[in-house]
BARORO-831148 format. One record per residue (C-alpha): residue number from 1; z, x, y; residue in three letters. Coordinates in pm, 1 decimal. Layout:
<dolos>
NUM Z X Y ala;
...
</dolos>
This chain:
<dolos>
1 1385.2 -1323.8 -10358.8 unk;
2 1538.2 -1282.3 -10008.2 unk;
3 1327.5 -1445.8 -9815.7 unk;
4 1367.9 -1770.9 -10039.3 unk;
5 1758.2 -1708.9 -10061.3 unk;
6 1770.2 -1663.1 -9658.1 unk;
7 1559.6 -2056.1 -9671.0 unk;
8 1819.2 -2183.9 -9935.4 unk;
9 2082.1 -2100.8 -9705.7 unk;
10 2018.5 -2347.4 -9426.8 unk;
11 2082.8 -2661.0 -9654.8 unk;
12 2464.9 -2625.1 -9472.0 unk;
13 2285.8 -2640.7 -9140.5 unk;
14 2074.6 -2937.7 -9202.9 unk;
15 1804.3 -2693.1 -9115.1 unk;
16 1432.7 -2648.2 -9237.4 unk;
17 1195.9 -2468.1 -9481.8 unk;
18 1164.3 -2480.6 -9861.9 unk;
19 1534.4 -2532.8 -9904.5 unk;
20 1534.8 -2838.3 -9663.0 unk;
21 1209.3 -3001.6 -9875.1 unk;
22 1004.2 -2879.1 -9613.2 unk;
23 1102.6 -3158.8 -9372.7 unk;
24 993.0 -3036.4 -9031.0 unk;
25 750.9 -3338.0 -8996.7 unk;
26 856.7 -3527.1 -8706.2 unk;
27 640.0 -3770.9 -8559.6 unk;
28 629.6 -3816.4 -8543.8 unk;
29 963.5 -3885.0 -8212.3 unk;
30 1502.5 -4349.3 -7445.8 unk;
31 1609.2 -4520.2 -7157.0 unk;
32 1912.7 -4624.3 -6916.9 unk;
33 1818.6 -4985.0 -7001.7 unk;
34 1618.0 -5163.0 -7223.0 unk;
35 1239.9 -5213.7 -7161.7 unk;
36 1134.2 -5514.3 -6950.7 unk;
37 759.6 -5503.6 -6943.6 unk;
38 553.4 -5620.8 -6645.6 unk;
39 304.9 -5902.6 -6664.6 unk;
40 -5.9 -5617.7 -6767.5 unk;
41 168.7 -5424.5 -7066.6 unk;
42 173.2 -5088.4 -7115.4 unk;
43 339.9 -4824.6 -7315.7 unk;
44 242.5 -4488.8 -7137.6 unk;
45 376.5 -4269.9 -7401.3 unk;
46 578.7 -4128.6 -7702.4 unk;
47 835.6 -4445.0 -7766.6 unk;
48 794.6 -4626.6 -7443.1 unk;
49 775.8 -4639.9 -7116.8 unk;
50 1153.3 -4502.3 -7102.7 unk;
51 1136.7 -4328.5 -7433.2 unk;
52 1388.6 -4610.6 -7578.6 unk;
53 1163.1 -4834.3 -7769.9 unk;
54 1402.4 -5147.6 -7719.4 unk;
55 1224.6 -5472.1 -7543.7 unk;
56 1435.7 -5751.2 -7369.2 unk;
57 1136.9 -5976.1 -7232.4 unk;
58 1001.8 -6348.9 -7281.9 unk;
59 672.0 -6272.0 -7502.5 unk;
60 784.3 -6364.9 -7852.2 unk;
61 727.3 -6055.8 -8034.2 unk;
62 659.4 -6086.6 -8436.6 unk;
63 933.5 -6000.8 -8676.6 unk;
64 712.6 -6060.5 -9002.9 unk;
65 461.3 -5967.7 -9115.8 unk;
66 247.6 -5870.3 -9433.6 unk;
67 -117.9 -5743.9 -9498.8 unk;
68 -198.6 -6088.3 -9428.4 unk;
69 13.8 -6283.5 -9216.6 unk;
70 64.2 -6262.9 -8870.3 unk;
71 -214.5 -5922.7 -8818.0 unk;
72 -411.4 -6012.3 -8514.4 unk;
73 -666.9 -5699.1 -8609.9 unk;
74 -640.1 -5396.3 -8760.8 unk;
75 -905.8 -5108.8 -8717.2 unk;
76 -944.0 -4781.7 -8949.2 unk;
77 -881.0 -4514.5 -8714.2 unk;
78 -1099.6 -4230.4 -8921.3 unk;
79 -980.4 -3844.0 -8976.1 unk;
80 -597.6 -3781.3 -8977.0 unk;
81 -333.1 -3758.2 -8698.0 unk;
82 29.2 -3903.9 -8683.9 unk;
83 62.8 -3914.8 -8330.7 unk;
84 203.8 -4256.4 -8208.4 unk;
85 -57.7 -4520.9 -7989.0 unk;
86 -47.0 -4614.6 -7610.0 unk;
87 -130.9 -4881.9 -7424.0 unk;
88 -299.4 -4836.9 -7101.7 unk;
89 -425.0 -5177.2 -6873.0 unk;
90 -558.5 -5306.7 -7197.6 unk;
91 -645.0 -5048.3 -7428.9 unk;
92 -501.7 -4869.4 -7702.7 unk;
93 -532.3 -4476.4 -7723.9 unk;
94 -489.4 -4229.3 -8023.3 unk;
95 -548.4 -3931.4 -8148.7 unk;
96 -667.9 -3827.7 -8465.6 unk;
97 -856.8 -3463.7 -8673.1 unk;
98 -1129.3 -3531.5 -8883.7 unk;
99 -1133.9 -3284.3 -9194.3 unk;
100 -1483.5 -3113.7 -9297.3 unk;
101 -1429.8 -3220.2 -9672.0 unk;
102 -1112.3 -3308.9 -9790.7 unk;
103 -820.9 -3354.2 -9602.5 unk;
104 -443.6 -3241.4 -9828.8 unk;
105 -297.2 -3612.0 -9877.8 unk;
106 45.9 -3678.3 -9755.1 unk;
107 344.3 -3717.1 -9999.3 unk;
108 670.3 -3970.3 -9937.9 unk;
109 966.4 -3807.9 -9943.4 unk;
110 1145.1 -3462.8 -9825.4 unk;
111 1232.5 -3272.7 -10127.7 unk;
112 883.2 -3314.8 -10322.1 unk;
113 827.2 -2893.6 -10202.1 unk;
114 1189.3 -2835.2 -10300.9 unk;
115 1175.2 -2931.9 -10645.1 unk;
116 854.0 -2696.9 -10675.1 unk;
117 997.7 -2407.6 -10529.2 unk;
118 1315.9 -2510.5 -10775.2 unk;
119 1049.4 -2520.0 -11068.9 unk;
120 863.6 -2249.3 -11005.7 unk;
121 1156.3 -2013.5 -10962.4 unk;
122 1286.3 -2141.1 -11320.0 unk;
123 968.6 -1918.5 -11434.0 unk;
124 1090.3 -1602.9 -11269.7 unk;
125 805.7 -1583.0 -11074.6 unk;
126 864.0 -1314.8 -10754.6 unk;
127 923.4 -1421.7 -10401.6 unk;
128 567.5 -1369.8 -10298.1 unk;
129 415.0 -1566.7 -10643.7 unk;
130 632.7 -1861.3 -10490.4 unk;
131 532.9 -1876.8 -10155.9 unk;
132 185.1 -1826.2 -10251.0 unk;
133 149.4 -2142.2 -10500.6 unk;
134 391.6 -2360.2 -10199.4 unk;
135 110.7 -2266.5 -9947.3 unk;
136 -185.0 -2374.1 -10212.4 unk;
137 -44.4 -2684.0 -10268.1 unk;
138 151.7 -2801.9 -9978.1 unk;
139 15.1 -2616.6 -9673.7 unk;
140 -332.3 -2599.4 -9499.4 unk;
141 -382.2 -2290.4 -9328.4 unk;
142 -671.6 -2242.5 -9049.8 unk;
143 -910.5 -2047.3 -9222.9 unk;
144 -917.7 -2338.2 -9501.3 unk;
145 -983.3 -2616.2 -9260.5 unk;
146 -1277.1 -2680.2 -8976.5 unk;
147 -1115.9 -3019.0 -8784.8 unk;
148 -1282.0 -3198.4 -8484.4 unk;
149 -1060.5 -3361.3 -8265.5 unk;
150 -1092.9 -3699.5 -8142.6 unk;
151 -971.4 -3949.4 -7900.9 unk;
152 -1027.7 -4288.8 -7961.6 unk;
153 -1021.7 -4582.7 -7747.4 unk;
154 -968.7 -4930.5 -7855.4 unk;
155 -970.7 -5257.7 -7716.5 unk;
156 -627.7 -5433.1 -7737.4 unk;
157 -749.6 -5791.2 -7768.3 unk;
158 -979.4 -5687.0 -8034.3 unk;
159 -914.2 -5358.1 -8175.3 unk;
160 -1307.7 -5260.7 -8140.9 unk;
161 -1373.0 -4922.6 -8036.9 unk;
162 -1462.4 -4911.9 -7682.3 unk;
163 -1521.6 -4499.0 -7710.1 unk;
164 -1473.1 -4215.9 -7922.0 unk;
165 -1393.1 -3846.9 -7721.3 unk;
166 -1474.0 -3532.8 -7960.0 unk;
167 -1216.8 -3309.9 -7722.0 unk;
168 -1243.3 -2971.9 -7916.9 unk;
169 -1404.8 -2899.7 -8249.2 unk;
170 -1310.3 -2556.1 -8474.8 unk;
171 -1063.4 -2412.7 -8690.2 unk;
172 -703.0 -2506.8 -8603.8 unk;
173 -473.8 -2231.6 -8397.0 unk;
174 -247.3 -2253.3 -8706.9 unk;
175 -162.9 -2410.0 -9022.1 unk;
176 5.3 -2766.8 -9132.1 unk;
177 274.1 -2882.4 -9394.4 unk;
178 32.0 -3176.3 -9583.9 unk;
179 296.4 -3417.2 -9419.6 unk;
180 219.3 -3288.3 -9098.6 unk;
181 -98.8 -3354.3 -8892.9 unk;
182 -284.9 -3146.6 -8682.3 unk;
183 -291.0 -3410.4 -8431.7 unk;
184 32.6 -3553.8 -8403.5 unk;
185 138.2 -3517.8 -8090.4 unk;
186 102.0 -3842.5 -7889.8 unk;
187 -89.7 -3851.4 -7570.9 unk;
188 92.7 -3968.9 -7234.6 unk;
189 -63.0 -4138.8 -6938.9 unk;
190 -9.5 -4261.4 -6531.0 unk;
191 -244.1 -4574.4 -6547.6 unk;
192 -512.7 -4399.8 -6434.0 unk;
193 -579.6 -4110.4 -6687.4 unk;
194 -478.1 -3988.1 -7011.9 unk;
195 -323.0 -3688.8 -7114.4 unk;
196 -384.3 -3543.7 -7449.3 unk;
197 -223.5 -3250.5 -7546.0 unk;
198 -206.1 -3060.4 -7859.5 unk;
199 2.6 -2742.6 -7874.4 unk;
200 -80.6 -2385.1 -7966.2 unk;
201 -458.3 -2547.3 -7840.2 unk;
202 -437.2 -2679.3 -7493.5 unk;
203 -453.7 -2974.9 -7237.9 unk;
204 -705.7 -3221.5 -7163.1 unk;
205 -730.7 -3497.8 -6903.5 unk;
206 -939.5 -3790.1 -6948.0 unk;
207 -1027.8 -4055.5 -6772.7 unk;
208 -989.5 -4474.6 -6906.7 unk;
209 -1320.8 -4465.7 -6931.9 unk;
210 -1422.3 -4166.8 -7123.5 unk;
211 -1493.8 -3915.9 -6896.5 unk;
212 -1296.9 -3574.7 -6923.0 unk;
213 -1134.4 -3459.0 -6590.6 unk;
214 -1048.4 -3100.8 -6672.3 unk;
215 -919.4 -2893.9 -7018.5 unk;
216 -629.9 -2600.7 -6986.7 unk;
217 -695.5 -2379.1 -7304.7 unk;
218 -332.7 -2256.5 -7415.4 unk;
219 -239.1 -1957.5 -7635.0 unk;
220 -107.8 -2000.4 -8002.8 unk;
221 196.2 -1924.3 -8123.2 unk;
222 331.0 -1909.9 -8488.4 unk;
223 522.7 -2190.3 -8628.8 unk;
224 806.7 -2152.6 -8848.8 unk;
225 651.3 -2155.6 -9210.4 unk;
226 308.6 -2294.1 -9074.8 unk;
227 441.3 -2609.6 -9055.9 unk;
228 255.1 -2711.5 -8780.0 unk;
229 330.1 -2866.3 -8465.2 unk;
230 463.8 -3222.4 -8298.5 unk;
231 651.4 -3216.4 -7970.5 unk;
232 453.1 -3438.3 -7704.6 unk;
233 408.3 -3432.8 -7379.7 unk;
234 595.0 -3642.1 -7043.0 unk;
235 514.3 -3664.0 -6694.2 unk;
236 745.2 -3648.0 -6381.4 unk;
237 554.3 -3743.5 -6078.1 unk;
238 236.0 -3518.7 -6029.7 unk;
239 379.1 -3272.3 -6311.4 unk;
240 272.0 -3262.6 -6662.5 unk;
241 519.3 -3095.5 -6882.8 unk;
242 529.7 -2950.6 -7231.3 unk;
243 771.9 -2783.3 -7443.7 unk;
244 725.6 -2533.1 -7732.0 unk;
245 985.3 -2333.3 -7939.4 unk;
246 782.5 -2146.9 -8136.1 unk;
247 845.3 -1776.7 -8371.4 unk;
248 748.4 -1585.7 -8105.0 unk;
249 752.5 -1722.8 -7754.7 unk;
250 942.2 -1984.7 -7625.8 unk;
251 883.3 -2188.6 -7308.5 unk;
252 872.0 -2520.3 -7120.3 unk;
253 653.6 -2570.0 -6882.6 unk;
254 458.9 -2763.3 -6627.7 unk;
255 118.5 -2845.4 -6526.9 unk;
256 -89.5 -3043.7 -6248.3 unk;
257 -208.7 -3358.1 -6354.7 unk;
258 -459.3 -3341.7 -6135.9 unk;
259 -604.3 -3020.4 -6186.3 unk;
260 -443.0 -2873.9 -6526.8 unk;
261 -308.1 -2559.8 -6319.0 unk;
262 -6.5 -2415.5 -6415.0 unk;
263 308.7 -2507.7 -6163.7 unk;
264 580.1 -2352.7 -6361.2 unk;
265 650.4 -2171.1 -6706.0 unk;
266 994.5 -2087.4 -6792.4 unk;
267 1062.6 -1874.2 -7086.7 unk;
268 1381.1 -1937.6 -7329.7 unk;
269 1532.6 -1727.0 -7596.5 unk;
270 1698.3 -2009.5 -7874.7 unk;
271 1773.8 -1975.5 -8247.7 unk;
272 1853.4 -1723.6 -8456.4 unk;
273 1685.2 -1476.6 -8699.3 unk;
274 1352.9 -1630.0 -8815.5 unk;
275 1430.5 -2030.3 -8708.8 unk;
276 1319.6 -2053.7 -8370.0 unk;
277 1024.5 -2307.9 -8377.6 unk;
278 1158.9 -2665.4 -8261.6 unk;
279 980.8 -2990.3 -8266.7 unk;
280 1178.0 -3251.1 -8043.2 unk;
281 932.7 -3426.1 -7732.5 unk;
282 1129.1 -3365.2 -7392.6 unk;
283 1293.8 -3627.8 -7213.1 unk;
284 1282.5 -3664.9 -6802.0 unk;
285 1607.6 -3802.4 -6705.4 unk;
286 1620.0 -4024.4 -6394.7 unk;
287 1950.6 -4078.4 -6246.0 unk;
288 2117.3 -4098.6 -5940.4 unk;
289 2193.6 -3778.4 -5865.5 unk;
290 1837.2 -3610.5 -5983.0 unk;
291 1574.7 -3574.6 -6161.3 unk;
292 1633.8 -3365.4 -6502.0 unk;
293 1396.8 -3243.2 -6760.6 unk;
294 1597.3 -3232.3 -7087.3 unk;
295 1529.3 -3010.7 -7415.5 unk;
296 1641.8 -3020.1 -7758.0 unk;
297 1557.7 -2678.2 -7908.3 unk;
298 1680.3 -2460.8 -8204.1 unk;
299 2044.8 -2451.2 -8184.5 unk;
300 2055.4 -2594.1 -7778.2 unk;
301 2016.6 -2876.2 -7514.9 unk;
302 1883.8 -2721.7 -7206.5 unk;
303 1832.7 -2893.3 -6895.7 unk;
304 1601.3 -2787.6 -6607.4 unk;
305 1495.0 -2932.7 -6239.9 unk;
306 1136.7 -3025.9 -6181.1 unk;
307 1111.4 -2655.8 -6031.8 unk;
308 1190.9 -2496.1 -6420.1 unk;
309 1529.9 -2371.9 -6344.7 unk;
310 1805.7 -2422.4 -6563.3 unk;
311 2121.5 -2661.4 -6474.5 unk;
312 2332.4 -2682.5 -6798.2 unk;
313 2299.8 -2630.7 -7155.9 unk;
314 2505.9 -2694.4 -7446.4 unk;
315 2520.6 -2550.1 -7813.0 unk;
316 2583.9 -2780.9 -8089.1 unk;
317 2190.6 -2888.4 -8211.7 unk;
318 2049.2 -2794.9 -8542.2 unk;
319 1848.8 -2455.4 -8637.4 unk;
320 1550.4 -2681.5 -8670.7 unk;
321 1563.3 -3043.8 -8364.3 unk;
322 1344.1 -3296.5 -8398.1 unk;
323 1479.5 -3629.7 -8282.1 unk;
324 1454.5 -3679.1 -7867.1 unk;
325 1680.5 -3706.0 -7570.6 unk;
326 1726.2 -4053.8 -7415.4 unk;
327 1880.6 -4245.4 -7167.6 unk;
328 2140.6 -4551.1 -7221.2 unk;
329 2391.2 -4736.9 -7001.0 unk;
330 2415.7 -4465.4 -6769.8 unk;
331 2461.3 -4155.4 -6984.6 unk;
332 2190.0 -3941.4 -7187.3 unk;
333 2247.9 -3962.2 -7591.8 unk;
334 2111.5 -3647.3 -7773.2 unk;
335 2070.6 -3652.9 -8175.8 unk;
336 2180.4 -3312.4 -8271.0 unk;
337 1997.5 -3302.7 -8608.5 unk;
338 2096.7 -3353.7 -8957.8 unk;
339 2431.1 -3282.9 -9007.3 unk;
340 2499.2 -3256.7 -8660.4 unk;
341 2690.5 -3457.9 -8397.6 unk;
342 2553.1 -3728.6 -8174.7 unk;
343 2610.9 -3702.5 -7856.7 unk;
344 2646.6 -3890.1 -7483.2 unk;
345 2668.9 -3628.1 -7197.7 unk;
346 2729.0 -3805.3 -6828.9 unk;
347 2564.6 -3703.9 -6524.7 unk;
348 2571.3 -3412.7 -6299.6 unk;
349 2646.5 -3140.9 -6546.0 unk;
350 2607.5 -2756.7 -6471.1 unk;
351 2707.3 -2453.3 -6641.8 unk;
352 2772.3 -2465.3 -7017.2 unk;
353 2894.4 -2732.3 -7124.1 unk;
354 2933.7 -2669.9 -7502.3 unk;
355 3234.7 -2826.7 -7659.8 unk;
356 3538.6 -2628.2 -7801.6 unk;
357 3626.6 -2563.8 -8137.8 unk;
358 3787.4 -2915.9 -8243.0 unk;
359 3690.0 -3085.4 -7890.1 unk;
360 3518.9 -3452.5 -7913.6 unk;
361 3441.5 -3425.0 -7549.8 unk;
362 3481.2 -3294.0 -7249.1 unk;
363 3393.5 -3349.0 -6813.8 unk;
364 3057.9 -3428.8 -6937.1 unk;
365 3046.4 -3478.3 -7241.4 unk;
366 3198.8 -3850.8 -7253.5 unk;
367 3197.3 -3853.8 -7619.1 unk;
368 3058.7 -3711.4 -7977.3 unk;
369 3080.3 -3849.7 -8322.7 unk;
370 3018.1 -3534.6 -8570.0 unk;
371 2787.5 -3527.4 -8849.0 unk;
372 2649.0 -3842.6 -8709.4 unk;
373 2298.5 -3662.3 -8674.1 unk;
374 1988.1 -3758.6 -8799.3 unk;
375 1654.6 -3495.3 -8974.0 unk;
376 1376.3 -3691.5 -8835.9 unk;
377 1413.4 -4004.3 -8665.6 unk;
378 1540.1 -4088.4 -8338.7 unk;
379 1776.8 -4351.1 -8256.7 unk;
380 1705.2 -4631.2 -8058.6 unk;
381 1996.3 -4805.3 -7801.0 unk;
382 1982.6 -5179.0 -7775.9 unk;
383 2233.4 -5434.5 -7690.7 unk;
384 2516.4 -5176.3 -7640.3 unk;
385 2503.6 -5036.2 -7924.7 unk;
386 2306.9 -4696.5 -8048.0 unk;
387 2115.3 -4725.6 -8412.2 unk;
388 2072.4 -4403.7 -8595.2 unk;
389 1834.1 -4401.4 -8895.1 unk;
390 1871.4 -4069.8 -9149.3 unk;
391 1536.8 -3941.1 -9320.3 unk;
392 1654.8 -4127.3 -9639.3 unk;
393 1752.5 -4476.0 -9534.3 unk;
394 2079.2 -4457.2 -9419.8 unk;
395 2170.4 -4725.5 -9082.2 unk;
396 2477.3 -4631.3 -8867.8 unk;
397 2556.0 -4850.8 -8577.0 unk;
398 2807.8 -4736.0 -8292.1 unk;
399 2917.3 -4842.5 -8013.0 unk;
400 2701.6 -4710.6 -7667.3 unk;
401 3028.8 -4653.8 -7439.0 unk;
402 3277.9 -4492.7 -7742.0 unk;
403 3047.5 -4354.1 -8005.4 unk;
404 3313.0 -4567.5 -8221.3 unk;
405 3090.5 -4593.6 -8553.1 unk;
406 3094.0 -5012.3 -8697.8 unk;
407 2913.3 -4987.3 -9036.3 unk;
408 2720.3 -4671.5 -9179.9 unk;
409 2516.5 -4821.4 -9486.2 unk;
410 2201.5 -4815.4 -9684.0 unk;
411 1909.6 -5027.4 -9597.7 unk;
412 1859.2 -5096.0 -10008.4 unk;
413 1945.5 -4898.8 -10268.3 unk;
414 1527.2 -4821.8 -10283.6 unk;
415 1534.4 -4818.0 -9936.4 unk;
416 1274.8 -4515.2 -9957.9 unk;
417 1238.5 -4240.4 -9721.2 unk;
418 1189.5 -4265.7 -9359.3 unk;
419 999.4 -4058.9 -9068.8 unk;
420 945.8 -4336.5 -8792.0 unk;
421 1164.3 -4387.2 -8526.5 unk;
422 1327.6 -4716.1 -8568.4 unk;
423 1275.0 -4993.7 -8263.6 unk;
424 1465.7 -5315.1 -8134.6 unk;
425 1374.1 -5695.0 -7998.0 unk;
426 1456.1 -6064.4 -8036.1 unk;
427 1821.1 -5935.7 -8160.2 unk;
428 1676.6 -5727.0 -8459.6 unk;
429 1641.6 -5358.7 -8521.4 unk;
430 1292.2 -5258.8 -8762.5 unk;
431 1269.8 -4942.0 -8964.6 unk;
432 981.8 -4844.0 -9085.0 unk;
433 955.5 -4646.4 -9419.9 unk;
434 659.9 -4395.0 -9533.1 unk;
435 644.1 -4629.5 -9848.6 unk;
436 515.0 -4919.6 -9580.1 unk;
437 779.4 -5121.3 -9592.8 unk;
438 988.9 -5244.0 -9237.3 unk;
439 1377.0 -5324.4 -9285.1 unk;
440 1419.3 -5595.7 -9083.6 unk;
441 1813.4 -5574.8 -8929.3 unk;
442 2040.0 -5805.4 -8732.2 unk;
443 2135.2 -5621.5 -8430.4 unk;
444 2551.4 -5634.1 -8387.3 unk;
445 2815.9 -5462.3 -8568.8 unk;
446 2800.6 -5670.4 -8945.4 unk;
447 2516.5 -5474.6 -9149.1 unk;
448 2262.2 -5770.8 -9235.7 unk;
449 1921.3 -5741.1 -9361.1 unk;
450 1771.1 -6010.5 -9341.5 unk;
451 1374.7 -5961.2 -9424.3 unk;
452 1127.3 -5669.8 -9566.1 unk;
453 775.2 -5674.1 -9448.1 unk;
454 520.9 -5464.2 -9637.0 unk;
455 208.9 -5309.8 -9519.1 unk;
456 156.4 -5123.2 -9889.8 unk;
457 53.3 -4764.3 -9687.7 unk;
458 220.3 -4459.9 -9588.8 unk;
459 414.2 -4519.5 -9223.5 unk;
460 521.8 -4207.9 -9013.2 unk;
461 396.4 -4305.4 -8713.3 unk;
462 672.4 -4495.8 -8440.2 unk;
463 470.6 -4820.0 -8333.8 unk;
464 403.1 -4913.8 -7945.9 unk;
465 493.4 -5304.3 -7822.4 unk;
466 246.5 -5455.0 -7549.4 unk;
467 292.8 -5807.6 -7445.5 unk;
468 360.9 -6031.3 -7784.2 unk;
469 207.6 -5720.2 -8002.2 unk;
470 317.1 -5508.1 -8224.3 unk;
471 70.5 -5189.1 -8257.8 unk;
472 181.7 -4987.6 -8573.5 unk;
473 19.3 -4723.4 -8702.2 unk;
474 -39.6 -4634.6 -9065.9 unk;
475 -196.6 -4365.5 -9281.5 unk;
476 -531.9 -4501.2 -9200.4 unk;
477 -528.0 -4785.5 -9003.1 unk;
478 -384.2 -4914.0 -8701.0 unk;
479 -237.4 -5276.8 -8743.4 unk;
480 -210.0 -5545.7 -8413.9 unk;
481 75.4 -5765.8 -8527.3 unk;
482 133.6 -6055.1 -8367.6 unk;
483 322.9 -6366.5 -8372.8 unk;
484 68.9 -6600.1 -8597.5 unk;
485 -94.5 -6694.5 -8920.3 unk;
486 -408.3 -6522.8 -9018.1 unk;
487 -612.5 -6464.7 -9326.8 unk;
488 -686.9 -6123.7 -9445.7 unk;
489 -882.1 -5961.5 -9132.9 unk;
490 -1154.3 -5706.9 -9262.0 unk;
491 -1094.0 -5333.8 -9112.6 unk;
492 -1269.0 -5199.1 -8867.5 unk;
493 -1464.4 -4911.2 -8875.8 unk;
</dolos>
């Protein structure tokens, strides 16, 4: 039983695997200030357009809702994918893989493949009798699975489908956890073309309209325990860069928007032993001084220029990152992973920059509260203050400048478990729950909820806000909330 003894043994570490309830599902997945949105709305990418899903604007944005009131549309986005929507000069983009035959169902929770791994070792069945009846139930490996891939395009008035894109049809470069989706990276775009990208498979570039631009093929790597994949891609200027810590070859790197050609690949060794596959979307850091492109990766936070060359690192994040990198008040925040610290790290950094044995900070690191980490969500900054959301309901709120913590408490005692990302307006924070239920909480340092809204299906997607709409994304559908009364609206197909 080594192999399931070595898994066991990264509980301590907040890591992955079987022992962790096979919780490397991040969706999954910042911002020196919070969003102001111009008068045509957009949300380019993967929480935002400065990854920091926090809005400070004068469109009155909704903060309830139900199946019935207040949805402007909703539309039934078919296959499966948990890759978040974008808004681009009026429509709505997402990605989704639709299954020949049936498609393994997603299950709430973290610990569901835990407690079968717990069971079935109870029956003294060997290592490989375990894994085996894990992977039947929870996994779906390639040669189980033909998927076509799809990019859909919807109207953000309406929610009609303006075009569907079939960008690559076949058997997947690797497998998925049933929590996972083999789309769920989300796509990023300039305003004038989307980017879809989904890794171990490739690039593609469309146009708004529909029309592809160019493809980059990519080579695939293993993923820690087939898990599948998650981190998404940014854009800095012309460049188009990806990240992906994977068993066997590690990299970031950076391709022309324009023509998919490679500009830059730079290859990193991170981990240890057999957890080396990460899952955290990079962040491109804007600041006075430069431009940085910042990575949160099995056990470190690397930094590189737009040229691929290191400038700092610093150990300290999990065997297994998910959450992002972002930008508040001046200083980038990094979630170091469950059981981890949080972190705020200052500009102009170089060198290593790990903290010492018993250090809360250092030059540039201003400050770190320990253990403060979170498994899957990343926190959002609003109002001076950062919001950290754990995997099982648990809301800490500290202070942006000090990383002084004010309350640390349950959302409800059935709270329920939680991949989204949670976001911030109109002096409330929302956290979403795979159960379909949003925690609606009074931003400040006194713990308040003050409403639950309930959608009654599965939530891992984080939502995009355009205008006075809330786009939120759920198992099947995706809902335009919006500040009115409405009778039930019938799906569209």
């Amino acid at each position: 039983m080594a192999q399931i003894k070595s898994l066991l043994a990264v509980r301590s570490e907040g890591g992955c695997g079987i022992a962790r309830g096979m919780r490397i599902l991040p969706i999954t997945v910042v911002a020196t200030a919070v969003i102001a949105l111009a008068a045509d709305p957009g949300w380019p990418q993967f929480r935002g357009p400065d990854s920091n899903p926090a809005f400070e604007g004068a469109a009155k944005l909704p903060d309830r809702w139900s199946k019935t009131e207040n949805i402007e549309w909703k539309s039934v986005i078919p296959g499966r994918g948990w890759s978040s929507p974008i808004v681009v000069r009026g429509r709505v983009f997402v990605t989704a893989a639709v299954t020949d035959g049936e498609s393994k169902k997603p299950q709430a929770g973290t610990e569901y493949s835990n407690q079968y791994v717990a069971e079935l070792m109870k029956k003294g069945l060997s290592e490989k009798e375990v894994m085996d009846k894990v992977m039947e139930r929870d996994f779906e490996l390639p040669h189980q699975v033909n998927l076509h891939y799809f990019l859909y395009c919807l109207d953000l008035k309406t929610g009609s489908l303006v075009w569907k894109r079939e960008f690559h049809t076949g058997r997947p470069p690797g497998g998925r956890h049933r929590k996972n989706s083999f789309t769920s990276e989300t796509p990023v775009s300039d305003g004038k073309s989307v980017y879809v990208f989904t890794a171990n498979l490739g690039l593609w570039a469309f146009d708004l309209d529909g029309k592809q631009l160019w493809k980059t093929p990519m080579e695939a790597f293993p993923i820690y325990l087939e898990f599948g994949t998650a981190a998404s891609p940014v854009l800095a200027g012309n460049q188009l860069i990806v990240v992906s810590d994977n068993q066997k070859s590690q990299f970031a790197a950076s391709y022309d928007k324009r023509t998919g050609e490679l500009i830059w690949r730079t290859q990193r060794t991170l981990g240890t032993g057999e957890f080396r596959s990460g899952w955290s979307t990079p962040f491109v850091w804007k600041h006075a001084l430069r431009t940085e492109v910042i990575t949160v990766g099995p056990r470190a936070l690397i930094s590189y220029d737009l040229e691929g060359r290191e400038l700092w690192r610093m150990s300290g994040p999990a065997d297994a990152p998910i959450p992002s990198a972002f930008a508040y008040g001046g200083m980038l925040h990094v979630d170091g992973g469950r059981g981890k610290a949080l972190y705020a790290i200052r500009p102009g950094a170089s060198g290593d920059i790990t903290l010492a044995e018993g250090e809360r900070s250092n030059a540039y690191v201003a400050w770190s509260e320990p253990r403060v980490g979170t498994y899957l969500p990343t926190p959002v900054a609003y109002r001076g203050s950062i919001y950290v959301l754990t995997e099982t309901g648990i809301l800490s709120q500290l202070d942006a400048k000090t990383g002084k913590v004010a309350y640390r408490n349950r959302l409800d005692v059935n709270a329920g478990n939680f991949t989204s990302s949670p976001w911030a307006y109109d002096g409330k924070i929302f956290c979403s729950s795979e159960e379909g239920k949003t925690f609606v909480v009074n931003a400040g340092e006194k713990f308040e909820v003050i409403r639950v809204n309930e959608l009654e299906e599965m939530i891992q997607a984080t939502p995009a806000i355009a205008g006075d709409r809330l786009l939120l994304r759920t198992e099947t559908t995706l809902f335009s909330i919006r500040q009115r009364r409405s009778r039930a609206v019938p799906p569209r197909s």
